[in-house]
C-alpha positions as CSV (number, residue, x, y, z in Angstrom):
1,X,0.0,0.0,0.0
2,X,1.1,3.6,-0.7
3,X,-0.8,6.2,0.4
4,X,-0.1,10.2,-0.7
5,X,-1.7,12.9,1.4
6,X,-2.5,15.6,-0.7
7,X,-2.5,18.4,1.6
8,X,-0.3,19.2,5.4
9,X,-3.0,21.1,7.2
10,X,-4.9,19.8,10.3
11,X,-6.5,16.7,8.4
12,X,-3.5,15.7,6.5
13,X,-1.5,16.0,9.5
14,X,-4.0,14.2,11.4
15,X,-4.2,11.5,8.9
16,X,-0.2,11.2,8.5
17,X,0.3,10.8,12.6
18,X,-2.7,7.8,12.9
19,X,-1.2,5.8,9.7
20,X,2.0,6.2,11.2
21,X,1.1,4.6,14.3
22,X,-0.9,1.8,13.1
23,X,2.2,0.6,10.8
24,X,1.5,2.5,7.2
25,X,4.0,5.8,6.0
26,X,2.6,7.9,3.7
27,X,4.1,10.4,1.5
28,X,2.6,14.4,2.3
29,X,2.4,16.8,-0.9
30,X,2.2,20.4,0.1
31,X,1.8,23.4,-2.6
32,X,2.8,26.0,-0.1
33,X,6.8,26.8,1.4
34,X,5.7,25.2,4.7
35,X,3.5,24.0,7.6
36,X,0.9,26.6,8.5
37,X,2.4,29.1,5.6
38,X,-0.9,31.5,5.4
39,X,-1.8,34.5,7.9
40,X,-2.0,34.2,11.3
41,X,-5.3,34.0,12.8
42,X,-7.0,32.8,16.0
43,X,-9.6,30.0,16.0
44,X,-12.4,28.2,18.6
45,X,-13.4,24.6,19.3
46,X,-16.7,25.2,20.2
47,X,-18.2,21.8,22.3
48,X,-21.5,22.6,20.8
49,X,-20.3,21.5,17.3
50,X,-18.3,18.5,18.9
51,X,-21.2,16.9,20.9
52,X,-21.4,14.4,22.6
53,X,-17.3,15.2,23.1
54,X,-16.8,18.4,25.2
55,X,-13.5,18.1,26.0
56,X,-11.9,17.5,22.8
57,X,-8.5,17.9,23.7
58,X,-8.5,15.2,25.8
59,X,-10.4,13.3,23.2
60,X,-8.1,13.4,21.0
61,X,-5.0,13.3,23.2
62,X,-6.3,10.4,24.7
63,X,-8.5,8.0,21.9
64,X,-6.4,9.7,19.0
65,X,-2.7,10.3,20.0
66,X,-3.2,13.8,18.4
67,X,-1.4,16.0,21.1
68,X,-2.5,19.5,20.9
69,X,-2.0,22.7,23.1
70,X,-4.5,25.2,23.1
71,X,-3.5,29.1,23.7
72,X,-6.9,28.6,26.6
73,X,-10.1,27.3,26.9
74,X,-12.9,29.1,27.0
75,X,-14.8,30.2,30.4
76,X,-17.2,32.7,29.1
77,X,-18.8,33.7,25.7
78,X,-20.7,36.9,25.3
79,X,-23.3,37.3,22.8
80,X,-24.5,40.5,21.5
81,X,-27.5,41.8,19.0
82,X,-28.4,45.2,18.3
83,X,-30.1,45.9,21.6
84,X,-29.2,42.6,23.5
85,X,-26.4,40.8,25.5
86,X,-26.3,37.4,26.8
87,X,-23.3,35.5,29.2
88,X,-22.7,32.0,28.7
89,X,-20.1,30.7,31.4
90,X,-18.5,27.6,31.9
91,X,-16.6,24.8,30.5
92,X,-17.4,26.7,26.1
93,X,-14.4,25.0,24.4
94,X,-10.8,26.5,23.4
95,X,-8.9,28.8,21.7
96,X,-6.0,27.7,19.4
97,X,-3.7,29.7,16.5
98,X,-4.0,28.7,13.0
99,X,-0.7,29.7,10.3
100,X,2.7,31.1,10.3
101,X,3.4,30.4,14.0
102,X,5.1,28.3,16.1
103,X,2.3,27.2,18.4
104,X,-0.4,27.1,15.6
105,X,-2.0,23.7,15.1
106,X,-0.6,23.2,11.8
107,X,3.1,23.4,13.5
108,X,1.9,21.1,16.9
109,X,0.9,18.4,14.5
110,X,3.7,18.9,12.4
111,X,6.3,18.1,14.9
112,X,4.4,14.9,15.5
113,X,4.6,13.6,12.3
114,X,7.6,11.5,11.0
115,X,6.8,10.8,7.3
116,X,7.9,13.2,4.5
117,X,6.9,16.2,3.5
118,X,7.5,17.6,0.0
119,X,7.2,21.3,-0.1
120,X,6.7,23.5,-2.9
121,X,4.5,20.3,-5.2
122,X,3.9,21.1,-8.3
123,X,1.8,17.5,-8.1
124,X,-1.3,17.2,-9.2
125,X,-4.4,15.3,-8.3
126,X,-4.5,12.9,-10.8
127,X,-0.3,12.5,-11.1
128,X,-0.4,11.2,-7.3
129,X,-3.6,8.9,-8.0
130,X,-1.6,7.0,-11.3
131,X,1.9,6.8,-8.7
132,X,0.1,5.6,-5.3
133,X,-2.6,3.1,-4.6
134,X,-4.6,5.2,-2.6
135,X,-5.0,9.4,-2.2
136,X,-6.1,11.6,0.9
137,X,-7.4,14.9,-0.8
138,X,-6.3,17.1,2.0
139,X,-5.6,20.4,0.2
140,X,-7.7,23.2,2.7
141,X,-10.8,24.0,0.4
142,X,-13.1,22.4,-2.0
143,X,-11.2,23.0,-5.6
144,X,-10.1,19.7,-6.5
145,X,-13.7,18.1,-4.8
146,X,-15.1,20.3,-6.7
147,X,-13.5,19.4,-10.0
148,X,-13.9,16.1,-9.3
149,X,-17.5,16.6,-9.4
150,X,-18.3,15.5,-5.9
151,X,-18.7,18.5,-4.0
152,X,-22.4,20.0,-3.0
153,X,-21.8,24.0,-2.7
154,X,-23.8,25.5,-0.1
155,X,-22.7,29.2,0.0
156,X,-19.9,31.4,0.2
157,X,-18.5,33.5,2.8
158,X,-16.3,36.8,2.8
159,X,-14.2,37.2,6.1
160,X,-12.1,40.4,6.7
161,X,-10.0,40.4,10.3
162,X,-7.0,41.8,11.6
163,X,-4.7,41.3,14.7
164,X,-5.8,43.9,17.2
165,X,-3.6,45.0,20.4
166,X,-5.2,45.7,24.0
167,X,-5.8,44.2,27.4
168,X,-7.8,41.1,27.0
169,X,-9.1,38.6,29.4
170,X,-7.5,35.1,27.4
171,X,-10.6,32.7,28.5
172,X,-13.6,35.3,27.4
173,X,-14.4,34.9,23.4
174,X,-17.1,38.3,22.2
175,X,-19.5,37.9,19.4
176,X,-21.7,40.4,17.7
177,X,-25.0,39.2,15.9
178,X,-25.7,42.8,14.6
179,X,-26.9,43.1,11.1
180,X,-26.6,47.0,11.3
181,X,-22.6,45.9,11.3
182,X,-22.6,42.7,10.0
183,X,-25.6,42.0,7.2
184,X,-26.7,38.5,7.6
185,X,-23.6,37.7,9.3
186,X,-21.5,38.2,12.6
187,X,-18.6,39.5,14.1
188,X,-16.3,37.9,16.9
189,X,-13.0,38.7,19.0
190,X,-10.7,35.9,20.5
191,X,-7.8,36.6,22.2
192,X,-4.7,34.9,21.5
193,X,-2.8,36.3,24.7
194,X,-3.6,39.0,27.5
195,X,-2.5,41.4,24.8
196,X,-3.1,40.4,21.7
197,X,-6.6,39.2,19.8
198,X,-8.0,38.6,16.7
199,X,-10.6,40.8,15.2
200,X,-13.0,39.3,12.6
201,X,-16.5,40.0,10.5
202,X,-17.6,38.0,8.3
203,X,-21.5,38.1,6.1
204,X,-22.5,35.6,3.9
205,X,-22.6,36.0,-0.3
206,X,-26.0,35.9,-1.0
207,X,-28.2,38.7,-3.2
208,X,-29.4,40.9,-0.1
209,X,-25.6,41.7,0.3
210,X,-25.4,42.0,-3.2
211,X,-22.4,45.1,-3.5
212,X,-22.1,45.1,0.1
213,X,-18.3,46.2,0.8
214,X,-16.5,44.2,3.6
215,X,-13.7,47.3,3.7
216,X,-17.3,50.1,4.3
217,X,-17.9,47.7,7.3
218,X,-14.8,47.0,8.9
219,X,-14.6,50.8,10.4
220,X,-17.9,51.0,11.6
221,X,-17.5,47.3,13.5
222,X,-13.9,48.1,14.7
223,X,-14.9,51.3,15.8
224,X,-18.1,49.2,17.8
225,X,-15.6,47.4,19.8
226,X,-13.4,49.7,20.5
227,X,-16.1,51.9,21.9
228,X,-17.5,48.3,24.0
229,X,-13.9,47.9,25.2
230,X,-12.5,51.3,25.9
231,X,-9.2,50.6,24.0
232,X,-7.7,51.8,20.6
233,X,-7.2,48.7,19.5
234,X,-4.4,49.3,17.0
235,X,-3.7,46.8,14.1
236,X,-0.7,45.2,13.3
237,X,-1.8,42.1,10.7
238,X,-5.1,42.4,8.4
239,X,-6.4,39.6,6.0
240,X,-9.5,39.6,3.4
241,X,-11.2,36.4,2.3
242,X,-13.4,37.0,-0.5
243,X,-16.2,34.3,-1.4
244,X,-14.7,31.0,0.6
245,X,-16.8,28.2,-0.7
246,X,-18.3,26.1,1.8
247,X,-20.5,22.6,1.0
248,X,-20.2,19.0,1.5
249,X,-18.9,16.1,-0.7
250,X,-21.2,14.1,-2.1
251,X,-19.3,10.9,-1.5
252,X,-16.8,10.4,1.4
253,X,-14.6,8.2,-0.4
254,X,-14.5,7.3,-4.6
255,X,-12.7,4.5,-5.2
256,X,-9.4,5.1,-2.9
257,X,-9.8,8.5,-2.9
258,X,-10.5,9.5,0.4
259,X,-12.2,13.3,1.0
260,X,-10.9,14.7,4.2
261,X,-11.1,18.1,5.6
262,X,-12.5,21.0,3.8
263,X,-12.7,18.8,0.7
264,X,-15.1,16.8,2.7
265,X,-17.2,19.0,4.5
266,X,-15.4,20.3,7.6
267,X,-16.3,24.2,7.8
268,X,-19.6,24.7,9.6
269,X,-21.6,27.7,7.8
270,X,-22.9,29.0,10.9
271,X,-20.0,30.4,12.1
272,X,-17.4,29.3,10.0
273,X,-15.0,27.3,12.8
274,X,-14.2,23.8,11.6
275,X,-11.5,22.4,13.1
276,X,-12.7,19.2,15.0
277,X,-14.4,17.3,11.9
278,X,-11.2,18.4,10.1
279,X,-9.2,16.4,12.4
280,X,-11.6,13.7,12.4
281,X,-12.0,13.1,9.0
282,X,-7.9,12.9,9.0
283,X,-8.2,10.1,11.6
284,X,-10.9,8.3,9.7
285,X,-9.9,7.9,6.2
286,X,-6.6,6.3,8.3
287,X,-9.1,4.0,10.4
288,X,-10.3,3.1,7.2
289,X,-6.8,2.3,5.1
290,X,-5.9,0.3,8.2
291,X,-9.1,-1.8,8.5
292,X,-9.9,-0.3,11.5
293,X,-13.9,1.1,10.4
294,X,-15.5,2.7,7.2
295,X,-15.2,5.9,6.4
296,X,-18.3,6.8,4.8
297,X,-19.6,4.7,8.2
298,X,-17.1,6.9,10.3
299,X,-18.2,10.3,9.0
300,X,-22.0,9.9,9.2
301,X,-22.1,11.8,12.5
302,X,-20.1,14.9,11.1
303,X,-22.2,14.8,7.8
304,X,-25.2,15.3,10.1
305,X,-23.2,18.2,11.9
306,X,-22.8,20.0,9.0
307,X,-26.3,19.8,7.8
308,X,-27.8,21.1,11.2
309,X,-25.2,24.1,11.0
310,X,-26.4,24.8,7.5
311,X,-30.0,25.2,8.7
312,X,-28.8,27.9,11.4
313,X,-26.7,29.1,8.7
314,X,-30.3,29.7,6.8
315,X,-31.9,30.8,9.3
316,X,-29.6,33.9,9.8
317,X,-29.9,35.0,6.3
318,X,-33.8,35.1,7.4
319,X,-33.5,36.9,10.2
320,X,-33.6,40.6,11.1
321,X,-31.9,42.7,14.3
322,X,-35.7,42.3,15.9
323,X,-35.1,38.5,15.9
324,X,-31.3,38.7,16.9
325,X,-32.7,40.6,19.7
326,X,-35.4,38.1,20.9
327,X,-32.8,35.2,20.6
328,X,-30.5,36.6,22.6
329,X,-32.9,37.3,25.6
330,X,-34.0,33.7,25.5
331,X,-30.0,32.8,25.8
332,X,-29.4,35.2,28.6
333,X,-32.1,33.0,30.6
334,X,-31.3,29.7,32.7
335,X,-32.8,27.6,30.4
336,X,-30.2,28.1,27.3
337,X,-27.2,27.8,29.6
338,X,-29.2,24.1,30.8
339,X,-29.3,23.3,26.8
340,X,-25.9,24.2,26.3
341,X,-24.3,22.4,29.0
342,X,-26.7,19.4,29.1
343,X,-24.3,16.5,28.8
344,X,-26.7,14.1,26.6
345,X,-28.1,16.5,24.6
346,X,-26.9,17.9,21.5
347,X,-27.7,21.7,21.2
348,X,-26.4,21.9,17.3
349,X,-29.1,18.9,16.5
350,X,-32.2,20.8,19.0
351,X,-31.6,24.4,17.5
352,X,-31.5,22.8,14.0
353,X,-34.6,21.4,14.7
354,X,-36.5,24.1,16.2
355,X,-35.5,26.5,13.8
356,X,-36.8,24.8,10.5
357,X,-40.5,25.6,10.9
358,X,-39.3,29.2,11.6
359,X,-37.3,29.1,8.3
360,X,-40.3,28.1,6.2
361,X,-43.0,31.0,8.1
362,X,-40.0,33.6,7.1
363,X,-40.0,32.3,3.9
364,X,-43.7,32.4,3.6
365,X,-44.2,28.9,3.3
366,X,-47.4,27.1,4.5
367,X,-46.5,23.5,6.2
């Protein structure tokens, strides 16, 4: 057997480090200069997209052998609408750094793995899949799934952030559901240190922001916090996404292909954060090229993630600050923080759910 990973980010990583240890070396084909080569950025493992896991670094430390160091976890989240706040507190998830540092993910993993890594490959898709018996499409977004002709699009996204300076408090995450600043999308700040954070709004491409500018938002939003906070909040690092495809492949695996990451689904269009189903689907496709489970089998449980994120994702394109505001007031109240913390429940799958019929009334459609 010889297996090429297309791709050294967190699923191609993920996948090198559980073949390695069940016996198998692969081979790791990466376009860009290095592990992690893209801007620096700060990221969250939420626990309400990785139910019935809430403490996924010690899942995967401890089931995986994937040994990961967050910059904190998170003790309180604060949600904010137009005229609303709510508090959640307790045991949220964690922070992490993504790209050119030596802490990121990208670089923890890296360190773990022992296989080679090719830098600068100029090889294609279908070069590795005539050299190797089987292939883990690993590259970061949906291109080659796409021109493979197995990829579903859902929507696009255009994200604008920059590194911002100040006093932070490292375990508290903000996020602002505000259409005034953010149509149809949000805003969030997470710290990567007491003095450093990462500033970010993002909306969603669809025709009601139809020649909406992210750079006419940005000042306006940054301006918001900085007001909220009391600090300047000076720059020193900016990037611009424009029109980030997110979807879902339509098969798992073709042949001994095997779909992991972004290329398989991994980005949850609610908010974007998609780190534990990219490290999962790394771990399965190896499961699966060591006997050890299917993948498609293995993968079911994200697929459904995704698709319950797409329909909050849907329902905030429906939604107007009014709405933001009544949501918010429900999450302030006991009752949301019981949801969210409930150990058997899964509060992704219940919001999904109870949001569908609210979907169709906005929509003006008669069950």
């Amino acid at each position: 057997m010889k297996v090429a990973i297309m791709g050294a980010g967190l699923s191609g990583l993920a996948c090198a480090i559980t073949l390695e240890r069940n016996g198998i070396e692969p081979v790791i084909f990466e376009k860009r200069s290095r592990v992690g080569d893209r801007f620096v950025n700060a990221e969250a493992l939420l626990s309400i997209f990785s139910r019935p896991v809430q403490d996924v670094i010690a899942k995967f430390s401890e089931e995986y052998g994937l040994f990961l160091h967050p910059t904190a976890s998170i003790e309180q989240m604060t949600i904010q609408s137009k005229r609303e706040k709510a508090v959640l507190e307790g045991p949220l998830g964690f922070l992490n750094i993504r790209g050119r540092e030596e802490d990121s993910f990208e670089a923890q993993l890296s360190r773990q793995v022992k296989s080679p890594i090719h830098f600068h490959s100029e090889k294609t898709y279908e070069q590795l899949l005539a050299d190797y018996t089987h292939v883990v499409m690993a590259t970061g977004d949906a291109g080659y799934a796409k021109k493979t002709r197995n990829f579903r699009e859902d929507l696009s996204v255009s994200l604008m952030g920059a590194t911002v300076e100040g006093q932070f408090d490292r375990y508290a995450v903000k996020t602002w559901f505000d259409y005034d600043l953010a149509p149809r999308g949000y805003g969030y700040l997470l710290p990567f240190s007491e003095k450093e954070a990462n500033l970010v709004i993002g909306i969603p491409d669809i025709p009601a922001n139809e020649g909406v500018k992210l750079q006419d938002l940005w000042e306006p939003f940054h301006q918001t916090v900085r007001t909220e906070l009391g600090q300047t909040l000076p720059m020193t690092d900016e990037f611009h996404i424009t029109h980030y495809l997110m979807g879902i492949c339509e098969r798992a695996r073709i042949g001994n292909t095997f779909y992991v990451g972004n290329c398989f689904g991994s980005m949850m269009p609610f908010l974007g954060f998609g780190q534990y189903s990219a490290l999962l689907t790394g771990v399965y496709a190896a499961y699966d090229l060591c006997g050890l489970g299917k993948y498609e089998e293995l993968t079911a449980p994200l697929r459904q993630s995704y698709e319950h994120s797409l329909v909050l994702r849907r329902v905030m394109e429906q939604l107007d600050n009014a709405d933001l505001d009544r949501i918010v007031r429900v999450l302030d109240g006991p009752l949301a923080n019981k949801l969210y913390f409930a150990k058997r429940i899964n509060p992704l799958k219940v919001a999904s759910y109870l949001m569908r019929p609210y979907v169709k009334i906005k929509q003006g459609v008669t069950s």
